[in-house]
C-alpha positions as CSV (number, residue, x, y, z in Angstrom):
1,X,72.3,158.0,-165.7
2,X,74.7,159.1,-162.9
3,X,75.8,157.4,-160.0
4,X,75.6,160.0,-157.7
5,X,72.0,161.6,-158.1
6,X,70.4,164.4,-155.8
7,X,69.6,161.4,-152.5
8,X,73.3,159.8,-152.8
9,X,75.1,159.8,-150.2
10,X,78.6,161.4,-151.9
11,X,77.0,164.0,-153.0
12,X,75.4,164.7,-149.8
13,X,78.9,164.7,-147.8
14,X,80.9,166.1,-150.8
15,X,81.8,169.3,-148.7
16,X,82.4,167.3,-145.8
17,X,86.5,165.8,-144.3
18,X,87.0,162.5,-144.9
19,X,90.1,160.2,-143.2
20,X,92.6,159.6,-146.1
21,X,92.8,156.2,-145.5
22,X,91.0,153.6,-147.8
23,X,91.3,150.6,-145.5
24,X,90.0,147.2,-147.0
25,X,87.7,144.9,-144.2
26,X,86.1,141.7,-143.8
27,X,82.3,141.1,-142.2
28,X,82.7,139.4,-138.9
29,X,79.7,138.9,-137.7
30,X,76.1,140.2,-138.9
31,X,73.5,139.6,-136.7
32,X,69.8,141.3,-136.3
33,X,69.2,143.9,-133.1
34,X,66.1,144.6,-134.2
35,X,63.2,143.8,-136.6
36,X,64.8,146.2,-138.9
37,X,68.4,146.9,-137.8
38,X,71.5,144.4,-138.4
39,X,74.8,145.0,-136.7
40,X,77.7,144.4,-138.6
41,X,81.1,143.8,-137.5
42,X,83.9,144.5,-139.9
43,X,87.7,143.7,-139.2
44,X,89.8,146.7,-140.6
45,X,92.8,145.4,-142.6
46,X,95.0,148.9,-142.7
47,X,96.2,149.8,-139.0
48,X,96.4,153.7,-140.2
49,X,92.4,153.9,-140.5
50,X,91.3,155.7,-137.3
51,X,87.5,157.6,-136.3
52,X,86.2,159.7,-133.8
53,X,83.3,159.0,-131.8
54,X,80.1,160.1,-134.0
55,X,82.0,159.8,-137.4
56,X,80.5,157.9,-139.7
57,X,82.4,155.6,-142.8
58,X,82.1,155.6,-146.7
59,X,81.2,151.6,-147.0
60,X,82.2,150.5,-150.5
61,X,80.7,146.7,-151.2
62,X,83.0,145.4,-154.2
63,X,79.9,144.2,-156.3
64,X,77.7,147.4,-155.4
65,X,78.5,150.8,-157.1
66,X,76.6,152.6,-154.9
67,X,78.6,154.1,-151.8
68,X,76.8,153.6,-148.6
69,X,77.3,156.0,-144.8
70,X,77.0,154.7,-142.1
71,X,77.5,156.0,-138.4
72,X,80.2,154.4,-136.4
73,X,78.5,152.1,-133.3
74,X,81.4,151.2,-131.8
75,X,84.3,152.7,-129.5
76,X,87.9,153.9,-131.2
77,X,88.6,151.5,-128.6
78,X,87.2,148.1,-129.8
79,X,89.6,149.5,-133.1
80,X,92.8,149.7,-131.5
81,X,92.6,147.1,-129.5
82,X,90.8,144.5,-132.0
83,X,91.1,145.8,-135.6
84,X,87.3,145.7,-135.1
85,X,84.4,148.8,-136.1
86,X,80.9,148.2,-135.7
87,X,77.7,149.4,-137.7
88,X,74.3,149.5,-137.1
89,X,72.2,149.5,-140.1
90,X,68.6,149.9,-140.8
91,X,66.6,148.0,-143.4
92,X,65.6,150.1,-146.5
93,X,66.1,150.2,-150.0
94,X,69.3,151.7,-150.8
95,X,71.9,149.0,-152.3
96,X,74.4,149.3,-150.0
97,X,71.8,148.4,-146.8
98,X,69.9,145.7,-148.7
99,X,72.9,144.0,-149.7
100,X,73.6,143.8,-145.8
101,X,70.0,142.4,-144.4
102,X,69.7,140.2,-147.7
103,X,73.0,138.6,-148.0
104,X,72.9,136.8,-144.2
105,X,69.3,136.4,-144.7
106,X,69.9,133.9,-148.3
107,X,73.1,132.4,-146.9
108,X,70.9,131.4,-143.1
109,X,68.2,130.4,-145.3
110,X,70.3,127.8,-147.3
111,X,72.4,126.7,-144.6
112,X,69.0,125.6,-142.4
113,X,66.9,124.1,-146.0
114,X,68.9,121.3,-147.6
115,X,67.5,121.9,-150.9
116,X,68.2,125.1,-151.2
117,X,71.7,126.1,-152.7
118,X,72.5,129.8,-152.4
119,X,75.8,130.9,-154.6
120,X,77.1,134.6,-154.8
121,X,78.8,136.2,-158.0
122,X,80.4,139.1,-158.5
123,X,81.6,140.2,-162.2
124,X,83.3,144.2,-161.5
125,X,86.1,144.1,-158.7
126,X,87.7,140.9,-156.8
127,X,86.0,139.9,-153.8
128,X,88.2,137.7,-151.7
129,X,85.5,136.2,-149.8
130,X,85.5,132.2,-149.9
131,X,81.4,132.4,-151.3
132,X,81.9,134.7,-153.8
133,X,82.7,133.9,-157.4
134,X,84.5,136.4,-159.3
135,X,82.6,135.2,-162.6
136,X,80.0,135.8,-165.0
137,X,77.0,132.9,-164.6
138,X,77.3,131.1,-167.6
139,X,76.2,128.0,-169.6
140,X,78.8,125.8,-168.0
141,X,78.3,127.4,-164.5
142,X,74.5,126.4,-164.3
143,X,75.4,123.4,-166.0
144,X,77.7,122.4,-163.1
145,X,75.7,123.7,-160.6
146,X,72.3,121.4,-161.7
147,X,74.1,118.8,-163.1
148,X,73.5,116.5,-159.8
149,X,69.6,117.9,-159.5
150,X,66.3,117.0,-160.7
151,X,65.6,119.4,-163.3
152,X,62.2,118.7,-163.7
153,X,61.7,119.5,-160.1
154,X,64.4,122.9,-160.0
155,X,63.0,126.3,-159.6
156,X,65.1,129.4,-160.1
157,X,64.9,132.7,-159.0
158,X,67.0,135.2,-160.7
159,X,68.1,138.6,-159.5
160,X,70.2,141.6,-161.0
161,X,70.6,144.1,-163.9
162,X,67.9,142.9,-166.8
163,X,71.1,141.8,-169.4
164,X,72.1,139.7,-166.5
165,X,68.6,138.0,-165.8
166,X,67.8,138.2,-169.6
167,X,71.4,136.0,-170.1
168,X,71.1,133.5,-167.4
169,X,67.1,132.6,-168.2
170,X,68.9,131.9,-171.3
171,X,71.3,129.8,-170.4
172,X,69.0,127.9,-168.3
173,X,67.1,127.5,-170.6
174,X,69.8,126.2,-172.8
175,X,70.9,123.5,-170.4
176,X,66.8,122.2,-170.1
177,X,65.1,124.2,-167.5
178,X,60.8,125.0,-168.0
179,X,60.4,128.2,-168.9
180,X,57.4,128.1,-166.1
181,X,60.4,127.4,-163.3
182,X,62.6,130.4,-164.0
183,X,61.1,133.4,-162.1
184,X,62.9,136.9,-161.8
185,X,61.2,140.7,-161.6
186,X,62.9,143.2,-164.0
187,X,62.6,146.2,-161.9
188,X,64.3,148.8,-164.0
């Protein structure tokens, strides 16, 4: 199956001129201004990246292969003088938008519930956050990870590609988890 299929947003723009300039950035801020739009703040790493009012960006998330576009919210301005851009993005179901509302969302939730532990992998290119593992989850991962937990009492909730939820059930299972308290939904 290809990447870009008839709704993605390459294909779409194909035709259209883009800036030359690939500039890495790091989320600033996200916060919710609306029920269904966050706005993200990215700090631009390359001082060559520039945009016109109206222009909109090619947003690639290291562990998400599908290519978002997103209009531009902010000023050329708040760029020059900051390094900043700003986004506004809406809730819906493509990748690189869910990954957006759902990321803040898990990391609030577990910073506000003490017993809830929220940890974020990535397996295809680096990510240079500070939360992000560049690892696959395996047998010594969960076991590190559980090791200081009640495993009787542990319920797990597993998202991704089904050879990645079929591996770590596995391995949880491995290390002494129920099979009643690992829960995941193979969507595809």
């Amino acid at each position: 199956m290809s990447t870009l299929d008839s709704n993605s947003h390459l294909e779409k723009t194909q035709s259209s001129l883009r800036n030359e300039v690939i500039s890495p950035a790091t989320v600033v801020q996200i916060e919710s201004i609306s029920p269904d739009v966050k706005s993200v703040l990215f700090r631009v790493h390359d001082n060559m990246f520039t945009f016109k009012p109206g222009q909109w960006i090619d947003l690639m998330i290291p562990e998400i292969e599908t290519v978002g576009g997103f209009s531009l919210c902010s000023t050329p301005c708040l760029l020059q003088k900051e390094n900043l851009v700003q986004l506004a993005v809406q809730y819906c179901q493509h990748p690189p938008a869910l990954w957006i509302h759902t990321k803040k969302e898990l990391t609030d939730v577990a910073k506000k519930v003490p017993s809830i532990s929220c940890q974020f992998f990535t397996t295809r290119e680096r990510c240079h956050e500070d939360e992000i593992l560049n690892c696959r989850i395996d047998a010594n991962i969960l076991r590190e990870y559980v090791l200081n937990l009640n495993i009787s009492k542990l319920q797990t909730y597993i998202c991704g590609p089904p050879p990645m939820i079929e591996s770590v059930a596995a391995n949880l299972l491995q290390i002494g988890m129920a099979e009643d308290d690992i829960h995941y939904e193979k969507w595809w």
